[in-house]
Every structure is written in structure tokens, then in C-alpha cells.
C-alpha positions as CSV (number, residue, x, y, z in Angstrom):
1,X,-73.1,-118.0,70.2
2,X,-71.6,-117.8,74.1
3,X,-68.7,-116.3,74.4
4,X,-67.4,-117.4,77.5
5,X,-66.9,-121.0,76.6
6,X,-63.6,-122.2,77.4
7,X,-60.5,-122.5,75.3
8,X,-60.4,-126.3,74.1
9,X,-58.2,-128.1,71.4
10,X,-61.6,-130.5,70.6
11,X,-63.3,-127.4,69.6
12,X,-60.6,-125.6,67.6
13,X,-60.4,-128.7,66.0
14,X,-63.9,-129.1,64.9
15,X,-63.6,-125.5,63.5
16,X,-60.6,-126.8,61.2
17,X,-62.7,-129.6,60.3
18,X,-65.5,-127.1,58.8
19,X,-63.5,-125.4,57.0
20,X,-62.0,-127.8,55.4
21,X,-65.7,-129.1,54.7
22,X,-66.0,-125.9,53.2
23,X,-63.5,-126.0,50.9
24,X,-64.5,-129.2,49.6
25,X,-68.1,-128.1,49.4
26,X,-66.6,-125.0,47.1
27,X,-64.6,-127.1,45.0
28,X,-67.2,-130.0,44.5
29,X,-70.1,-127.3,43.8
30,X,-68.2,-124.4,41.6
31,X,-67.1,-125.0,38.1
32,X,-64.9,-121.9,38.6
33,X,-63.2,-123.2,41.4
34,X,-61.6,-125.8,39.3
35,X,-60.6,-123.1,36.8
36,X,-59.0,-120.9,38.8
37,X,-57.5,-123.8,41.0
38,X,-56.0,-125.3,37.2
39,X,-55.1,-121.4,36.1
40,X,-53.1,-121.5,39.3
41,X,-51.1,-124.9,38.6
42,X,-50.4,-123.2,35.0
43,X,-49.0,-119.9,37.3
44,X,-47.0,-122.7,39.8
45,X,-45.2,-124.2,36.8
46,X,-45.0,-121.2,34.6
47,X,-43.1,-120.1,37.9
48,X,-40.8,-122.9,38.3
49,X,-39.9,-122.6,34.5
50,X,-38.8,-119.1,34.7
51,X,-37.3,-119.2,37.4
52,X,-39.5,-116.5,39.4
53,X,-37.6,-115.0,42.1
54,X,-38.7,-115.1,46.2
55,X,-40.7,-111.9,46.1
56,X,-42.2,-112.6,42.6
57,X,-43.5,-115.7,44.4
58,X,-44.9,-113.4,47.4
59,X,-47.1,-111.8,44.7
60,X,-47.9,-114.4,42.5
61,X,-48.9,-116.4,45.7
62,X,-50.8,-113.7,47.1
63,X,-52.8,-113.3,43.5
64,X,-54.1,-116.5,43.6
65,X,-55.0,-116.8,47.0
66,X,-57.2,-113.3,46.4
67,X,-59.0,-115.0,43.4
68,X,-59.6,-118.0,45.2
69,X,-60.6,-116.3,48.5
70,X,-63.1,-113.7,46.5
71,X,-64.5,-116.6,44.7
72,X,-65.2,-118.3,47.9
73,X,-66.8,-115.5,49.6
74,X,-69.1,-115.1,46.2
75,X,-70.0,-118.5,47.2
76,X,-71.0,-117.8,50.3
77,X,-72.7,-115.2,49.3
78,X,-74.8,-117.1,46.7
79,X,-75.7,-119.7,48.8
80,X,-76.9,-117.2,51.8
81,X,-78.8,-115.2,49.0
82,X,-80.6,-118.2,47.7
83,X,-81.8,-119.2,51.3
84,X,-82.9,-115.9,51.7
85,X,-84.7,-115.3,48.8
86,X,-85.2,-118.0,46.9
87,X,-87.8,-116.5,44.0
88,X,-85.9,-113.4,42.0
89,X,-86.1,-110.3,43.4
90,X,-84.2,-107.3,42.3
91,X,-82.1,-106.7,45.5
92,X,-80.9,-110.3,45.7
93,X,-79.8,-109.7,41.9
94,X,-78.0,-106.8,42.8
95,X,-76.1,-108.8,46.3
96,X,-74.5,-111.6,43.4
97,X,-74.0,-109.3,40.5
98,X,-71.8,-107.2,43.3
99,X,-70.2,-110.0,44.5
100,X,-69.3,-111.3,41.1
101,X,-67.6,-108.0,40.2
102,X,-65.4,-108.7,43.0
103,X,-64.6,-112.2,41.4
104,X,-63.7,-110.5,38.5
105,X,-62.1,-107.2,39.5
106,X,-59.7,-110.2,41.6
107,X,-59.2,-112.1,38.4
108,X,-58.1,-109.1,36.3
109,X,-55.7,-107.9,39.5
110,X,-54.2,-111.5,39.5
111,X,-53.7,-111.7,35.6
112,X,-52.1,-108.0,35.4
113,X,-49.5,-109.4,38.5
114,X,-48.9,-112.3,36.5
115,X,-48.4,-110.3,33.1
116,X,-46.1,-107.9,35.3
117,X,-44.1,-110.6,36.4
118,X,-44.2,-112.7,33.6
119,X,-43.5,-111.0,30.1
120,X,-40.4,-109.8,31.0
121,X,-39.1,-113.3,31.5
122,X,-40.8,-114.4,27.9
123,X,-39.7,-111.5,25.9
């Protein structure tokens, strides 16, 4: 990749354009895309109900995007490890099984913000 290329609009452009290919390649491709994406609807109008204040929304915000972002990079991840090694091999099991964890650890993070947040305003 050169790195003295000029600054142009056309090409800052075309960057926005594959990422947004990106996103739609994750949400087309990943089953838990469109669970986290509905869990996060359910946390938008669970907000709006109880009436979350403007720093409870910083966090809740911030929760989903980390869920969203890990599960995208664990994506990524996937897909590089299957080019790379397409047969099984025990590294390459050990490169998603780590990357998973992150998923997860991400998803339990989220769900303790949104219990933090959330209970007091149920009970």
C-alpha cells in the first residue's frame, strides 16, 4: 500500500463504501448479527420506556456498540482463518475459540450494564 498518495475525497469515499459493504456482508452472513442487532432494538425501546437518562444512554450505547464491534472483528477473524487454513488444524481452532470468548465476554459486559441500568427502574 503507498503511502504517499494524495489526499482525495473519491478515495475516502470509496473507503466509506467498503465499509458499508462490510457491514452488510456481516449482517447478511452472521445469524448473531441479527440477534444482537434485535437484542439491541429490545435495549432502545426498553430505554425509551423507562425513561433512561443521557448518561445511562452513553453506556447502554456504548454496550451495544462493543457487542456488535467484537462480533464483527470475530467475523473477520473467521473469515481470514478459513482462507488461511482451510482443513482443521489446532492453532486455527484455538484463533476462533479466542475470538469467540471475546464475543462473549462483550455480551456478558453489555447484559451486566443493562441489568445495572435497568432493574432499578423495574423494581
Amino acid at each position: 500500500m503507498n503511502q504517499n498518495k494524495p489526499f482525495r475525497i473519491s478515495s475516502r469515499i470509496k473507503s466509506f463504501s467498503y465499509a458499508l459493504k462490510g457491514i452488510k456482508l456481516f449482517f447478511i452472513t452472521q445469524h448473531n448479527a441479527w440477534i444482537h442487532a434485535f437484542s439491541g432494538a429490545g435495549v432502545v425501546i426498553l430505554g425509551f420506556v423507562l425513561k433512561v437518562n443521557t448518561s445511562e444512554w452513553c453506556w447502554l450505547i456504548i454496550a451495544m456498540a462493543m457487542v456488535i464491534i467484537s462480533e464483527m472483528l470475530n467475523t473477520a477473524v473467521e473469515f481470514l482463518t478459513d482462507l488461511v487454513s482451510p482443513g482443521f488444524h489446532l492453532q486455527a481452532e484455538k484463533v476462533k475459540d479466542v475470538a469467540a470468548g471475546a464475543v462473549l465476554i462483550a455480551a456478558l459486559t453489555a447484559t451486566v450494564i443493562g441489568a445495572v441500568i435497568f432493574l432499578p427502574k423495574i423494581f
